[in-house]
Every structure is written in C-alpha cells, then in structure tokens.
Residue frames as qw, qx, qy, qz and C-alpha x, y, z in Angstrom:
[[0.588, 0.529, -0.500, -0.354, 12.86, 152.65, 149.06],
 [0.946, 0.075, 0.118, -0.293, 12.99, 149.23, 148.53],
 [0.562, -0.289, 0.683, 0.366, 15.59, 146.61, 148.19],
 [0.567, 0.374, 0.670, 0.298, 13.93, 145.94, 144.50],
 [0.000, 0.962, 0.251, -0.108, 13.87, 149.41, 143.89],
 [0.482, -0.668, 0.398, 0.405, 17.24, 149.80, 145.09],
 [0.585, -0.120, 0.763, 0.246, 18.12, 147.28, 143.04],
 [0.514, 0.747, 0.392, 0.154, 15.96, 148.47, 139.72],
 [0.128, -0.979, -0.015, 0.156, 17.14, 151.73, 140.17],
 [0.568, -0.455, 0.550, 0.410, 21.01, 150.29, 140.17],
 [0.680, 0.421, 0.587, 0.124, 19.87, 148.19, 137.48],
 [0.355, 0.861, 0.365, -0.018, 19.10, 151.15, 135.32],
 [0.127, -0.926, 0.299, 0.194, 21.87, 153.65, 136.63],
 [0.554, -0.320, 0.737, 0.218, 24.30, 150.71, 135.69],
 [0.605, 0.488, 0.592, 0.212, 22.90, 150.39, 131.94],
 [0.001, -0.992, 0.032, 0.123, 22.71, 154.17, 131.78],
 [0.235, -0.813, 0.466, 0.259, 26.33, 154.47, 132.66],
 [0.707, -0.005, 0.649, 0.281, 27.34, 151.25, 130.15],
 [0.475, 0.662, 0.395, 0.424, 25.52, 152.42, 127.26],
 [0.161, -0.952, 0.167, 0.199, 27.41, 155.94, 128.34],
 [0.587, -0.585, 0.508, 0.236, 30.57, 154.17, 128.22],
 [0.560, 0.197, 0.697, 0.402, 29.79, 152.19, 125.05],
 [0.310, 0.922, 0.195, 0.127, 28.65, 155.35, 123.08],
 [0.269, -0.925, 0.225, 0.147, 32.01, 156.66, 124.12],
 [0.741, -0.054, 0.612, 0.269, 33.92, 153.91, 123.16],
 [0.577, 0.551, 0.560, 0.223, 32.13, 153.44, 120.03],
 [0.007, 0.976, -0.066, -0.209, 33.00, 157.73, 119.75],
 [0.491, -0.673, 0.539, 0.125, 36.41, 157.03, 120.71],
 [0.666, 0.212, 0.654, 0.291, 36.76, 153.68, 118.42],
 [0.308, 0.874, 0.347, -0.140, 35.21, 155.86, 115.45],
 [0.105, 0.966, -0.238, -0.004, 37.59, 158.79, 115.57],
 [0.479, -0.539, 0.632, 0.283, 40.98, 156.57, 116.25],
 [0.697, 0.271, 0.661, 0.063, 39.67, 154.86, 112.87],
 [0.428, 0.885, 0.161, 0.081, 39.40, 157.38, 110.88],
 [0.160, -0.939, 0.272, 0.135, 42.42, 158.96, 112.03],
 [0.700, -0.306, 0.629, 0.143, 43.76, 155.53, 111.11],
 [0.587, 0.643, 0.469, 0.150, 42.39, 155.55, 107.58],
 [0.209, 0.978, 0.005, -0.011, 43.43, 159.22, 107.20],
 [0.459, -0.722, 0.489, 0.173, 47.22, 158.02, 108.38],
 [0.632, 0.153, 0.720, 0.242, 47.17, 154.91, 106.02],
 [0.456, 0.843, 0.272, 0.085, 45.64, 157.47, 103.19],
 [0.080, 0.933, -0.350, -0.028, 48.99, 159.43, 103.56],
 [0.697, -0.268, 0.648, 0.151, 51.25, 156.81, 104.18],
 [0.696, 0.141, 0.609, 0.355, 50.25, 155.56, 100.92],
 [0.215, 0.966, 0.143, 0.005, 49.94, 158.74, 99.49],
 [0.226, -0.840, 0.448, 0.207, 53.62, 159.71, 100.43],
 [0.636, -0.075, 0.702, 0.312, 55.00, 155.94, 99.23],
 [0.514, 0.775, 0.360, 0.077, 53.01, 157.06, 95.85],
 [0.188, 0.958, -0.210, -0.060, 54.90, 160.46, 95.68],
 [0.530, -0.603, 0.532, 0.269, 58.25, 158.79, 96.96],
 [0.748, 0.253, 0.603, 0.111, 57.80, 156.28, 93.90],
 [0.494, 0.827, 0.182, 0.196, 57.30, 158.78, 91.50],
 [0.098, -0.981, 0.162, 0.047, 60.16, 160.58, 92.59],
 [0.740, -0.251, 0.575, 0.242, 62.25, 157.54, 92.31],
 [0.501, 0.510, 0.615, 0.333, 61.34, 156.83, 88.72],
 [0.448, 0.890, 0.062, 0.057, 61.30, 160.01, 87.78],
 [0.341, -0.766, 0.523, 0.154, 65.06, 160.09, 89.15],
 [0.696, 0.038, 0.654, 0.293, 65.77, 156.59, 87.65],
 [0.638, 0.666, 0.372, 0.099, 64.86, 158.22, 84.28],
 [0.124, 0.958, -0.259, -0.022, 66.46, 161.47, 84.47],
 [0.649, -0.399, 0.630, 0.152, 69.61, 159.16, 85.19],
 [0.653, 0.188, 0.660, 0.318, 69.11, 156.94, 82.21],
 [0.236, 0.953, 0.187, 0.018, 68.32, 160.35, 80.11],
 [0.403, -0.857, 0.230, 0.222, 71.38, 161.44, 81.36],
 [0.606, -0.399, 0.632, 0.274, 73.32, 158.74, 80.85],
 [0.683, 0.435, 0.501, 0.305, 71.98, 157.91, 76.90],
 [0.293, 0.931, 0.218, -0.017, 72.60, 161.76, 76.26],
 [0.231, -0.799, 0.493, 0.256, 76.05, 161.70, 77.44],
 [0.682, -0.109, 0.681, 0.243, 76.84, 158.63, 75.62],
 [0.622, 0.594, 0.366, 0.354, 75.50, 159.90, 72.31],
 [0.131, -0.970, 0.172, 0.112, 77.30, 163.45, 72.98],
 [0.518, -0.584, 0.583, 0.227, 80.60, 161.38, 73.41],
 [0.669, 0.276, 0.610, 0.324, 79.86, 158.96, 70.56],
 [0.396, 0.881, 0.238, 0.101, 79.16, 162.28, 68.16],
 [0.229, -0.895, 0.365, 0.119, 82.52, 164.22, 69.53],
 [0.725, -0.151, 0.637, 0.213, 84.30, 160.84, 68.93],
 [0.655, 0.481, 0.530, 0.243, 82.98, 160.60, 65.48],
 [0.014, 1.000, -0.005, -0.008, 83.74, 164.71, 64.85],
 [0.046, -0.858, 0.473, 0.197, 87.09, 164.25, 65.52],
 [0.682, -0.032, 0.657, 0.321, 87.89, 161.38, 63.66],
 [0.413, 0.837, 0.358, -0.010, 85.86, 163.12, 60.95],
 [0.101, 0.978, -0.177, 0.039, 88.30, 166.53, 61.32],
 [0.376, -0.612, 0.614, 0.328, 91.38, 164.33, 61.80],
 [0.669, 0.300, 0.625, 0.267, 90.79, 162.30, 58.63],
 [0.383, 0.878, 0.280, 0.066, 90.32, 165.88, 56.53],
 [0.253, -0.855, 0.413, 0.184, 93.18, 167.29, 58.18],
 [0.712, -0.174, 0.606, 0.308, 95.04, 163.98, 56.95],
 [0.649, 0.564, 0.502, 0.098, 93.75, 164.60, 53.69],
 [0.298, -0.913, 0.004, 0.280, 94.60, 167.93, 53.80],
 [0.056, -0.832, 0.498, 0.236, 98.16, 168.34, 54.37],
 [0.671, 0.016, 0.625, 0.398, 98.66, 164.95, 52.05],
 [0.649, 0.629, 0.373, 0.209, 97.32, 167.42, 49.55],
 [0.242, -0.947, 0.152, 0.144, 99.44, 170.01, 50.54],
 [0.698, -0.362, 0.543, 0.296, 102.66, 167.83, 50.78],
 [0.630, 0.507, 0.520, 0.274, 101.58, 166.62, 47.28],
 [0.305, 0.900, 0.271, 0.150, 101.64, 169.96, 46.04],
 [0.222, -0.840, 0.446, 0.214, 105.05, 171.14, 47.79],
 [0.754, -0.155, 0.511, 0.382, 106.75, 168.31, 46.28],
 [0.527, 0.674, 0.384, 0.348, 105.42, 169.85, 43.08],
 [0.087, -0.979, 0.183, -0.016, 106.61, 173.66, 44.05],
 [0.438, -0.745, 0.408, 0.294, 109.62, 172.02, 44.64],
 [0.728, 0.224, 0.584, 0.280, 110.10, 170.81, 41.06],
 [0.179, 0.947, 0.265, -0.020, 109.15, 174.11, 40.00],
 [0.385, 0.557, -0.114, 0.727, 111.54, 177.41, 38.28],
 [0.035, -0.642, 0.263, -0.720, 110.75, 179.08, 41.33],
 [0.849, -0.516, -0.103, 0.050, 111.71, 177.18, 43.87],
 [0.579, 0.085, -0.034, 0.810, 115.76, 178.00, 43.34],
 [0.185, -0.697, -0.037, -0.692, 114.17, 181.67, 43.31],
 [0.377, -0.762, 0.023, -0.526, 112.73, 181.08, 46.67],
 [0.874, -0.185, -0.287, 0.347, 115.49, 178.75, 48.24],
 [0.537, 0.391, -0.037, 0.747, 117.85, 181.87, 47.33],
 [0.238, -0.669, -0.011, -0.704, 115.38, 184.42, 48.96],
 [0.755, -0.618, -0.134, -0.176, 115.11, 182.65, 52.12],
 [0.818, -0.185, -0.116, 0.532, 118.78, 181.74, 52.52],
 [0.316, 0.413, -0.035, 0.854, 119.76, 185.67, 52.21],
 [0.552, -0.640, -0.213, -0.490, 116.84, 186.68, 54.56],
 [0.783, -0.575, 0.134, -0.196, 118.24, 184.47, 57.37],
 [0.749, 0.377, -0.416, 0.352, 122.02, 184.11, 56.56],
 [0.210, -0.874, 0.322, -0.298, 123.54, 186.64, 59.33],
 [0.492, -0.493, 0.708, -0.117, 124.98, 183.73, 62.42],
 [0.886, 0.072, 0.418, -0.185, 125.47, 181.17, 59.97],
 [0.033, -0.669, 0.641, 0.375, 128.10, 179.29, 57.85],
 [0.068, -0.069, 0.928, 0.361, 126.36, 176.44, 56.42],
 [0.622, 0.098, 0.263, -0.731, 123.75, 175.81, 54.66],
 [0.389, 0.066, 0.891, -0.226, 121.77, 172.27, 54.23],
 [0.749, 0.325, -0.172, -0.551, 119.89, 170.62, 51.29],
 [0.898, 0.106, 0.413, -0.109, 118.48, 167.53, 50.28],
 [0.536, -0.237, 0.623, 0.518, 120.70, 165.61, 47.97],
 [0.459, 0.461, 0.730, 0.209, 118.28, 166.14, 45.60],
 [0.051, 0.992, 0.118, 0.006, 118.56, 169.99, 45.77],
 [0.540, -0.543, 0.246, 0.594, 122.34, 170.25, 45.36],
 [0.420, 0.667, 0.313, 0.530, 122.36, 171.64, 41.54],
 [0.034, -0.982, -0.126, -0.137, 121.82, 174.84, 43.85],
 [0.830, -0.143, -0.045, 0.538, 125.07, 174.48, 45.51],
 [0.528, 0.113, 0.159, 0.826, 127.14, 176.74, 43.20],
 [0.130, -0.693, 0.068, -0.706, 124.98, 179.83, 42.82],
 [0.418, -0.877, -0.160, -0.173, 124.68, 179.49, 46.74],
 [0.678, -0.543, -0.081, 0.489, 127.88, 179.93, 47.65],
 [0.375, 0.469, 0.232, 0.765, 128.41, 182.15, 44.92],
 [0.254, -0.711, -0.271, -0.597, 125.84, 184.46, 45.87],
 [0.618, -0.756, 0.075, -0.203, 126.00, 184.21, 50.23],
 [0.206, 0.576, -0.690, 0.388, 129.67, 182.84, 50.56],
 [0.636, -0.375, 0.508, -0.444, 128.04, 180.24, 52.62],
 [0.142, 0.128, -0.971, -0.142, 129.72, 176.37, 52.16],
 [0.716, 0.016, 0.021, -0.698, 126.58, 174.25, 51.36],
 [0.195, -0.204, 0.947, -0.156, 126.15, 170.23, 52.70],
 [0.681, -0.083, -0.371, -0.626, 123.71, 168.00, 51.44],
 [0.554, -0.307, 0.512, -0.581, 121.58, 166.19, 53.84],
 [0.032, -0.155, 0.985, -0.066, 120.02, 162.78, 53.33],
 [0.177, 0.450, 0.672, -0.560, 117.06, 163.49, 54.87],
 [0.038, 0.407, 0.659, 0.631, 114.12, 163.82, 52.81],
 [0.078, 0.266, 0.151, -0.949, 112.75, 167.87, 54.14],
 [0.392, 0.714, 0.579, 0.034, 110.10, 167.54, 50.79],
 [0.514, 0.518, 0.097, 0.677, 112.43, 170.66, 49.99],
 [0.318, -0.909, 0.132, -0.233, 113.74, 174.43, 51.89],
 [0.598, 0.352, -0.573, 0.437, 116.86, 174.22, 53.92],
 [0.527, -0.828, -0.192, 0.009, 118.73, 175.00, 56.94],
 [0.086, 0.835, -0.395, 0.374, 121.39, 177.27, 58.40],
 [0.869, -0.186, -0.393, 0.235, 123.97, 176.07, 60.39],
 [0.039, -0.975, 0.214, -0.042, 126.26, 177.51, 62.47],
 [0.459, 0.680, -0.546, 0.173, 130.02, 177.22, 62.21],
 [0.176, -0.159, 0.855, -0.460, 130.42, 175.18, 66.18],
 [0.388, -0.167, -0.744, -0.517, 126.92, 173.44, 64.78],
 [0.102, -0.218, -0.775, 0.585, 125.46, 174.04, 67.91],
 [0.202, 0.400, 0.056, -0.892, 123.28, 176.79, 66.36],
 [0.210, 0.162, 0.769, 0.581, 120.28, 175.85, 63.45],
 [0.287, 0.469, 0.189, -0.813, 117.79, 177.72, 61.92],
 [0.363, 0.168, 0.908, 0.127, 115.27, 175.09, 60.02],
 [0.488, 0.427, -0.175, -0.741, 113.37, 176.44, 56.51],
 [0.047, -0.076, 0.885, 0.456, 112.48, 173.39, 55.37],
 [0.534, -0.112, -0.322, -0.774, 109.13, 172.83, 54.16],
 [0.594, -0.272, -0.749, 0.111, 108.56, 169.40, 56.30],
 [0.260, -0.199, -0.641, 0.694, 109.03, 171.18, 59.49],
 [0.211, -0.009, -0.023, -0.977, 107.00, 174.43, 58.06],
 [0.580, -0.230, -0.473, -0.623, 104.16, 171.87, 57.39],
 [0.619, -0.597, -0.486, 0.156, 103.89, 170.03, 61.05],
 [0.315, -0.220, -0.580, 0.718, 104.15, 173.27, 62.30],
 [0.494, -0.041, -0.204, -0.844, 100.75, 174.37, 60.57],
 [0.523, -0.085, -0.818, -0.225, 99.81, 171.03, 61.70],
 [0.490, -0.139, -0.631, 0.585, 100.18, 171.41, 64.83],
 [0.035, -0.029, -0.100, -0.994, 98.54, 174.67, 64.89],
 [0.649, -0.143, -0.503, -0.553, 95.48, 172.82, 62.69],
 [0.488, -0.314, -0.813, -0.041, 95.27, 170.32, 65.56],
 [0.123, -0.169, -0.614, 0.761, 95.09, 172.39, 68.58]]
C-alpha cells in the first residue's frame, strides 16, 4: 500500500470517524435539548400551578377576611338591635310598675310580701311616697316601718334589728335582676 493510499484511506477513516462523532454529538445535542425544553415545560408549568395556588390563597384570605368582617358587622348590629328592645322593654315595664304601684292592689301586695318574708326582721323600708302604709303595717306584722328616700319605683325591704341583715322586695332591684338575666 501506498503512501497515497495510506493517506486516502486515513483520509476517509478520519471523516468516517468525524461524521461518527458529529452524528453523536448532534444525538447527544438533540436529546440534552429536549430534555431542556421538557425541564423549562415544567418549570413553567410548576410556576403556573404555584401562581394559581397563590391567588387562589390570596382570595380565600380576602373571602375570609370580608366574611368575617360582615359576620362581626351583623353580630354588632344584632346586639345593638336586642339591646335597644331590651331598653325599650323594661322602660315599658318600669312604666307600667310605676302604674301597679298607684294601683288598690299594690297595699294588697306590699302586705302579702311583707308577711311572707317577715321571720329575722324588725324593720321594714318604703319609699316616702309609700308611707300611708305605715299604720296597717305595723298593725298587722308588729314590724316598726322607715321610709327611705330612695326612689325603689315601689316594694320594700326587711331589715334586721343590728341592720347588718336585708332582704330587698323592691321592684327596682326585681327588675335589674330580670335584666340581668335578659342580658346574659
């Protein structure tokens, strides 16, 4: 074999093995692309989902937040609502004890209550405006009767004899302690 031979021969085996090398490459190149694309196609695929997941968080949030606020604002308004009726209420109420206490039978039921709950007690309390009873009550319970100042709306109370001891029928107390009741 020849030097030019040799040399053709090289020639060839040396193209051979290039265009080997470059088909490999080009193989190689190919598949690292694609795999690139396909990485970059998730990538933005995932950022996509992340997003939405953001935003759909960001909403639920603001959902959250506008539902609690109108919840609160409605509770708010509810009990202003049920303390204004209540007000109304026991003003008509009041109204209407004052009347009971004008009434014939109020002295009736001053009389029943002070005999009901006389036992540990030696005085018994009324509004200045309820002293007429006085005489029949000490007639009737042998308890000495003081008149108070204090405007009760009408009822009494029991004292005891070392005043350490009281036992409060008046109709003020009887009504803020239905009040009390009504608010809880």
């Amino acid at each position: 074999m020849t030097v030019e031979q040799k040399l053709s021969r090289f020639a060839e085996y040396t193209q051979q093995k290039v265009e080997e090398e470059c088909r490999k490459t080009s193989q190689e190149v190919q598949e690292a692309l694609k795999m690139a694309i396909n990485e970059a196609g998730q990538a933005a695929r995932r950022q996509k989902q992340n997003r939405i997941q953001e935003e759909r968080q960001r909403l639920e949030r603001e959902s959250f937040q506008r539902i609690n606020a109108a919840s609160m604002a409605a509770k708010h308004a509810l009990s202003e609502l049920r303390e204004r009726l209540a007000d109304e209420l026991f003003a008509a109420l009041e109204a209407d004890l004052y009347d009971f206490a004008d009434s014939p039978d109020y002295e009736d039921f001053i009389m029943q209550g002070i005999l009901k709950a006389m036992d540990d007690f030696r005085f018994v309390q009324l509004m200045k405006r309820d002293m007429y009873l006085a005489p029949r009550i000490e007639e009737e319970t042998s308890l000495r009767v003081e008149g108070s100042n204090e405007d009760f709306i009408g009822g009494f109370r029991l004292v005891s004899e070392n005043r350490r001891m009281e036992d409060d029928h008046t109709i003020l107390t009887r009504i803020q302690d239905i009040r009390g009741d009504f608010s809880l």
